[in-house]
C-alpha positions as CSV (number, residue, x, y, z in Angstrom):
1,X,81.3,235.3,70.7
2,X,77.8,234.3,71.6
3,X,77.7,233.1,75.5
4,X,74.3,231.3,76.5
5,X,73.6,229.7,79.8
6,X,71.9,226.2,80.7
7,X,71.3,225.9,84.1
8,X,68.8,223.8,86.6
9,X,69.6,222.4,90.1
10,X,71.3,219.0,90.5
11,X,70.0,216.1,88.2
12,X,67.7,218.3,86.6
13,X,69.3,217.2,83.2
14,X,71.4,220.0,82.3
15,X,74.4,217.6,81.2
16,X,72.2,215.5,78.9
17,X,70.1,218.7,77.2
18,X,73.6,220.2,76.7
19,X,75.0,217.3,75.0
20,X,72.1,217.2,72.6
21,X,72.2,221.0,72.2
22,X,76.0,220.8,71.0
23,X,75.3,218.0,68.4
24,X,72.3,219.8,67.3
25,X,73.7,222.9,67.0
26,X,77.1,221.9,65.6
27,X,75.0,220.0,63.1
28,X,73.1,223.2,61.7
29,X,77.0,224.4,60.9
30,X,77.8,226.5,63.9
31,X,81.1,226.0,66.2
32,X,80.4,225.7,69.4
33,X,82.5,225.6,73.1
34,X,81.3,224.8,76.2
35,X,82.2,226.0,79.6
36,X,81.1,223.7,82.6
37,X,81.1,225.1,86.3
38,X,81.6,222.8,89.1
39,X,82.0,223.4,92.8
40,X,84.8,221.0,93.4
41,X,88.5,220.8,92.7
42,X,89.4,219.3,89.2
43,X,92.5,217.9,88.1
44,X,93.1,216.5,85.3
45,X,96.5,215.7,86.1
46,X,97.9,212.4,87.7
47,X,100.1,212.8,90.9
48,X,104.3,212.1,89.7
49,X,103.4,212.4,86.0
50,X,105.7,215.1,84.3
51,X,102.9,217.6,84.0
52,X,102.3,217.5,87.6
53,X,105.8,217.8,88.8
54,X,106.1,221.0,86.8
55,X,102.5,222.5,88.2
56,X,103.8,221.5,91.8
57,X,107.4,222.8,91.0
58,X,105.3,226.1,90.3
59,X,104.3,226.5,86.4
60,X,101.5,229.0,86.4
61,X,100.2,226.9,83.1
62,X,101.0,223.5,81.9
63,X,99.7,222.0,78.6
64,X,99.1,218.3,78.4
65,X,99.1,217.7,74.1
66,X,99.0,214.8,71.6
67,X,97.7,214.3,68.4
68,X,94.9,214.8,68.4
69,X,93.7,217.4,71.9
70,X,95.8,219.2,74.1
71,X,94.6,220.3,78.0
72,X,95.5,223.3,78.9
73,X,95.6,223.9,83.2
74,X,96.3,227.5,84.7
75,X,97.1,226.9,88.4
76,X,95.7,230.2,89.5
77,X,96.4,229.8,93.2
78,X,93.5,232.1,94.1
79,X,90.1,233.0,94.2
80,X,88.0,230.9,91.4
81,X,88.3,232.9,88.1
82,X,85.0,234.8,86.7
83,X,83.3,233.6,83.9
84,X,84.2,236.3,82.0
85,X,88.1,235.7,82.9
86,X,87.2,231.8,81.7
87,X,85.6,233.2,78.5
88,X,88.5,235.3,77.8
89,X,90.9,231.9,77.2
90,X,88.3,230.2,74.3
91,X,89.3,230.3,70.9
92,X,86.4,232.5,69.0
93,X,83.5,230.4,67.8
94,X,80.0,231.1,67.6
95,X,78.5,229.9,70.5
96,X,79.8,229.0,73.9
97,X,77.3,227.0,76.0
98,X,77.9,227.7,80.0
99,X,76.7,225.1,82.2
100,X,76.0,226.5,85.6
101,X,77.6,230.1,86.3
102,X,73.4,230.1,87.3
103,X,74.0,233.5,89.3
104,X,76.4,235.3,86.2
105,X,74.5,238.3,84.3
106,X,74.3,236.4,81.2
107,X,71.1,234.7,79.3
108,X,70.4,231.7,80.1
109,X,67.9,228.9,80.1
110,X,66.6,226.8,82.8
111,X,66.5,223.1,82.9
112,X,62.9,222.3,85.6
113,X,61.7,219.1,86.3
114,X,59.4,218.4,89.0
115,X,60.9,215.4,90.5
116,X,63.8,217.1,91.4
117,X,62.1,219.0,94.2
118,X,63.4,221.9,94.0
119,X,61.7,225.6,93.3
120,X,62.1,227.4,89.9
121,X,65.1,229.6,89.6
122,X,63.4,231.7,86.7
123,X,61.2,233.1,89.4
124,X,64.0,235.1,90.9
125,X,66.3,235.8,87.7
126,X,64.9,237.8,85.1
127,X,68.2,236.9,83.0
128,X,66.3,233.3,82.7
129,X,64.7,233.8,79.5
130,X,62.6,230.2,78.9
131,X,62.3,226.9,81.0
132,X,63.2,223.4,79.4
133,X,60.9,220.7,81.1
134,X,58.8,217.9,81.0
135,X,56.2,219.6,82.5
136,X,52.8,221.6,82.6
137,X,53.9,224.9,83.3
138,X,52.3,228.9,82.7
139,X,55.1,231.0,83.2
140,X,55.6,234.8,81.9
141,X,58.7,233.5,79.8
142,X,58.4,230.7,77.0
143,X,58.1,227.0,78.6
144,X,59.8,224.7,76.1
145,X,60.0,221.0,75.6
146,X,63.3,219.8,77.3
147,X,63.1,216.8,75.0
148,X,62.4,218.6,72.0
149,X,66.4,219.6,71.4
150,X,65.7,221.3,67.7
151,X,62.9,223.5,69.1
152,X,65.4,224.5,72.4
153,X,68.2,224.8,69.6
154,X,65.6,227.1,67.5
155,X,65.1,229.2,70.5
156,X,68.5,229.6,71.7
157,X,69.9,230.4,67.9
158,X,67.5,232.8,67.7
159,X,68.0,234.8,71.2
160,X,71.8,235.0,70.4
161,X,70.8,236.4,66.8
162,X,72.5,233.1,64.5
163,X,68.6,231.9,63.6
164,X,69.3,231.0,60.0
């Protein structure tokens, strides 16, 4: 599988380029996962439901399935697993888009936008290999047009090696 990062500080539009990037990219033919980092507890479970009685009676996995999705939680009762560890579980496709994981040694793409306040990463991380914004910028790695999804898509595609 493919892995290629998006990352940006808070509200620097990340979620929304993502979203586009997975219809766009999806849309040229490709399969496509996603893996989103966040730095608070998640649960997708609801407190007495029968799934979490058996994570709380000790289950190391549960899987919540219907129809049409299933959920599948690992309680790993430990340190917060690596992205590679995370990768591992995926069913192969041909791209897996990783929000966040910004400090992970894979490719990735920064989201900028001014009004966010906050510095560049890709000044620091040479594994930031183009910048996504809405702004003027002259930087030693491609600056692309976060609203432009196709050309993002085009560059991304190409990086990984699926460029049609």
């Amino acid at each position: 599988m493919k892995v290629y990062g998006v990352i940006g500080w808070k509200n620097s539009g990340k979620t929304s380029l993502m979203e586009r990037l997975v219809a766009e990219i999806t849309g040229r033919g490709f399969t496509v996962s996603t893996v989103k980092h966040v730095h608070h507890d998640v649960d997708l479970d609801i407190p007495g439901k029968d799934t979490y009685r058996h994570r709380v009676a000790g289950a190391s996995e549960t899987v919540l399935a219907s129809a049409h999705r299933f959920a599948l939680m690992r309680e790993h009762r430990g340190a917060e697993p690596e992205l590679p560890e995370v990768l591992a579980r995926l069913a192969p496709v041909d791209l897996v888009l990783v929000e966040g994981y910004k400090r992970d040694a894979h490719a990735k793409i920064e989201v900028w936008r001014a009004e966010t306040g906050q510095a560049l990463i890709q000044t620091h991380d040479a594994l930031v290999r183009a910048v996504a914004t809405d702004a003027a910028l002259d930087l030693p790695v491609p600056v692309l047009d976060l609203n432009n999804t196709a050309a993002v898509a085009d560059f991304i595609l190409r990086e990984v090696g699926l460029a049609l």
